[in-house]
C-alpha positions in Angstrom: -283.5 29.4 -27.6 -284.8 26.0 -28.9 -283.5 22.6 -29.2 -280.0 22.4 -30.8 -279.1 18.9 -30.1 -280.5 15.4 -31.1 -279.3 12.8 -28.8 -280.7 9.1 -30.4 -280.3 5.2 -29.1 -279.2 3.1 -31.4 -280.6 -0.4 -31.0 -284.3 -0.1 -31.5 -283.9 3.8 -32.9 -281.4 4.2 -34.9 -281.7 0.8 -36.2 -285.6 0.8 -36.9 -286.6 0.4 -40.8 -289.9 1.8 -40.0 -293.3 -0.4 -40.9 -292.1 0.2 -44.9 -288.6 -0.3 -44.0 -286.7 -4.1 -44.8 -283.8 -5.0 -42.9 -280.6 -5.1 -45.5 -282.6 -2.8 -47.7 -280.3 -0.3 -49.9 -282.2 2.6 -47.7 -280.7 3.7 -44.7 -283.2 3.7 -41.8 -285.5 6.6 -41.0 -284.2 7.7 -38.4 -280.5 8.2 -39.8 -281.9 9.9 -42.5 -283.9 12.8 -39.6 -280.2 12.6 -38.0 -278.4 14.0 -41.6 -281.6 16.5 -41.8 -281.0 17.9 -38.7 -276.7 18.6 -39.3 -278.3 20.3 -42.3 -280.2 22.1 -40.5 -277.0 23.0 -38.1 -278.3 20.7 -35.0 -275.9 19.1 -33.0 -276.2 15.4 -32.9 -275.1 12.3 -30.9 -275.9 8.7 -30.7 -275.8 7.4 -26.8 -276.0 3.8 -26.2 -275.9 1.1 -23.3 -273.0 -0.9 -25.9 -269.7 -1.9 -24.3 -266.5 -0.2 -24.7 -265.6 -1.7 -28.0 -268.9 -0.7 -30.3 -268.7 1.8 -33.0 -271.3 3.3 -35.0 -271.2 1.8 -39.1 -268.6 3.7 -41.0 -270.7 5.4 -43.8 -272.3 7.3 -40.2 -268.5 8.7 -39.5 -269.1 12.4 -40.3 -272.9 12.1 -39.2 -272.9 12.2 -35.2 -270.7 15.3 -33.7 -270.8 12.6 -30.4 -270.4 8.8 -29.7 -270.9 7.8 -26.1 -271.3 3.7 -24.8 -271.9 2.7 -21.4 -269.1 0.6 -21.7 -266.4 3.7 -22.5 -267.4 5.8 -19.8 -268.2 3.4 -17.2 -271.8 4.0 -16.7 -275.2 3.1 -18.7 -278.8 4.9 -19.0 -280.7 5.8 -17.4 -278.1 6.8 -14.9 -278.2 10.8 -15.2 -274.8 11.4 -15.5 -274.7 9.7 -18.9 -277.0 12.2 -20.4 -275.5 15.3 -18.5 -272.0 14.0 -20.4 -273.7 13.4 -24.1 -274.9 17.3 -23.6 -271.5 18.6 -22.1 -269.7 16.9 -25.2 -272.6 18.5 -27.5 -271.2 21.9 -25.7 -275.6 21.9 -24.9 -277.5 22.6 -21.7 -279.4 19.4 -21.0 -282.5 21.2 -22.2 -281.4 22.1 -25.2 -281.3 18.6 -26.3 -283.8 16.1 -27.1 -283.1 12.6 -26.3 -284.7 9.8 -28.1 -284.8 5.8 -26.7 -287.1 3.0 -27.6 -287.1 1.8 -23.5 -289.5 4.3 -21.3 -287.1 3.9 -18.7 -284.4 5.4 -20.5 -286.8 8.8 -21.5 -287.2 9.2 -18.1 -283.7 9.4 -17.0 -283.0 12.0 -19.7 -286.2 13.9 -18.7 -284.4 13.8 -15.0 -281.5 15.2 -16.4 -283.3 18.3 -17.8 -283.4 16.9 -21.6 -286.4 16.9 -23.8 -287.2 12.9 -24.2 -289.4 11.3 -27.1 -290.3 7.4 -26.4 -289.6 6.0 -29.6 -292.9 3.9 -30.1 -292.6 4.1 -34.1 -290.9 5.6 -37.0 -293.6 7.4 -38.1 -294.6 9.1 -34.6 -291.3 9.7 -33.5 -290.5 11.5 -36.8 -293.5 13.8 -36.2 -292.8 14.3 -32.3 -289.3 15.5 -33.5 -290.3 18.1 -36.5 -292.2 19.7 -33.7 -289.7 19.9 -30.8 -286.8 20.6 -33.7 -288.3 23.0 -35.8 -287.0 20.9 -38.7 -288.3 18.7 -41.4 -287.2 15.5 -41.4 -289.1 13.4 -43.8 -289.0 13.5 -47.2 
């Protein structure tokens, strides 16, 4: 039984353009793109963020994340553990069955409490590599 879910941030990870990547470019960032692979590939896949209440992912990513969860909704924030234990309950996951990925070390470590598999997002590039691995998937082009 491997990883079936892909938990991602979305300042600083969802948002990254990569070191080739332009802000405003007609490309969708990297890490949307591994997020579409991995639905392809039949992973389960969620975007959890520390946004208020109000925040909503674009609407061209409607049909791409099974799961949106803000701090501001449910009335607590990473790295708080129960945060991550909800984004894998609403995955219908065990905690280790996801992998959780966050551009603040902080945040890694509070999914890694909660039993998930976390990947410090340090770049495009290495994060994309970390996650073939741990998802059995590839997700660059």
């Amino acid at each position: 039984m491997g990883v079936r879910g892909l938990v991602l941030d979305f300042g600083g990870v969802l948002t990254d353009h990569g070191e080739d990547g332009e802000v405003g470019a007609v490309t969708e960032p990297p890490l949307v793109t591994a997020a579409r692979r991995a639905r392809r590939h039949g992973l389960r896949t969620a975007i959890l963020s520390n946004a208020d209440g109000l925040w909503a992912p674009p609407d061209e990513w409607r049909d791409l994340f099974d799961v949106v969860i803000t701090s501001g909704e449910v009335g607590y924030a990473k790295p708080d553990r129960r945060i991550y234990l909800l984004a894998a309950a609403r995955l219908g996951l065990d905690p280790g069955r996801c992998v959780f990925v966050d551009d603040l070390a902080v945040n890694v470590r509070g999914a890694a409490a909660a039993g998930m598999v976390g990947v410090h997002h340090r770049s495009v590039r290495s994060t994309l590599e970390e996650l073939e691995v741990l998802l059995e998937v590839p997700l660059q082009g």
